[in-house]
C-alpha positions in Angstrom: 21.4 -16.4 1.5 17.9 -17.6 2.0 15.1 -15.9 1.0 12.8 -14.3 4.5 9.2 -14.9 4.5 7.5 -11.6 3.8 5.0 -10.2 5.6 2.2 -8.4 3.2 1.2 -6.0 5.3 4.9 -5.1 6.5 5.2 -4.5 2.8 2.4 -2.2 1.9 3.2 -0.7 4.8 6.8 0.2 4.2 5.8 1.1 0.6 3.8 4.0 1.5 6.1 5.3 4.0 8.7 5.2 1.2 5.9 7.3 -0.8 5.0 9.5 1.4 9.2 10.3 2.0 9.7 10.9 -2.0 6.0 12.8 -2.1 7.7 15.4 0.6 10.8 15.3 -1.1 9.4 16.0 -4.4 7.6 19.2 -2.9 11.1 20.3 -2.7 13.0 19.7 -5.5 10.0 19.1 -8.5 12.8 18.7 -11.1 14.6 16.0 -9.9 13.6 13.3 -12.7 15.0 10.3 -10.9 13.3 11.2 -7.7 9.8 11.6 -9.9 10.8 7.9 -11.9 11.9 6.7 -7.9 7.9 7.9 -6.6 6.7 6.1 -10.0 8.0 3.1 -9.6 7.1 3.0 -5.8 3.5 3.9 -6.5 2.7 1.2 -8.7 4.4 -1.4 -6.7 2.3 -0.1 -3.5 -0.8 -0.1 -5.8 0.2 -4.2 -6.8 0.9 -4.9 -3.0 -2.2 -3.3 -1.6 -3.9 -5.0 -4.3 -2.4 -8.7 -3.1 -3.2 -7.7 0.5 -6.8 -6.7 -0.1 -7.6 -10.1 -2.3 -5.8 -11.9 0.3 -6.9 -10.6 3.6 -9.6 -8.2 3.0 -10.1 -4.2 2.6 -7.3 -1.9 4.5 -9.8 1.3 4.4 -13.9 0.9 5.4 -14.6 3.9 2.9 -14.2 4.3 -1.1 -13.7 1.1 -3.2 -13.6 -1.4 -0.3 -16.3 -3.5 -1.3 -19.8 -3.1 -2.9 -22.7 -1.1 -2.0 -24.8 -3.9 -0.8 -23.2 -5.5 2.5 -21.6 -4.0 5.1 -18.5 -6.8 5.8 -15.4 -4.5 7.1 -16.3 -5.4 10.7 -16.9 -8.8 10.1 -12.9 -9.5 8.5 -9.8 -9.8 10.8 -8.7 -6.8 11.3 -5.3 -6.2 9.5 -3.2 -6.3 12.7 -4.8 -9.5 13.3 -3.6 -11.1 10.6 
């Protein structure tokens, strides 16, 4: 079976819905250990993915560590849908 191209943004995107599913799960049932090793795992690999897009493509959020202090360049990338 061959290998699909993956999109990057398709991929951070399903990664944080699947976090934000296992954070409402976990609000429920805080002692299920594999669901809390499940939310683990998924974090980092969201925080690896967003990391890729954002080298790659430019910021996902205009606020917090998006860029530095000293130019104002959110407006000025593609925006991600454009990509």
């Amino acid at each position: 079976m061959a290998k699909q191209n993956v999109n990057p943004l398709q991929t951070v995107q399903e990664l944080g819905f699947a976090l934000v599913e296992m954070n409402l799960y976990l609000d429920t049932h805080p002692d299920d250990a594999n669901a809390l090793t499940v939310f683990n795992d998924l974090a980092t690999r969201y925080a690896t993915s967003r990391c890729n897009y954002e080298a790659q493509y430019g910021p996902l959020i205009n606020f917090g560590t998006s860029g530095p202090a000293s130019s104002w360049a959110w407006a000025q990338e593609p925006w991600p849908w454009q990509v």
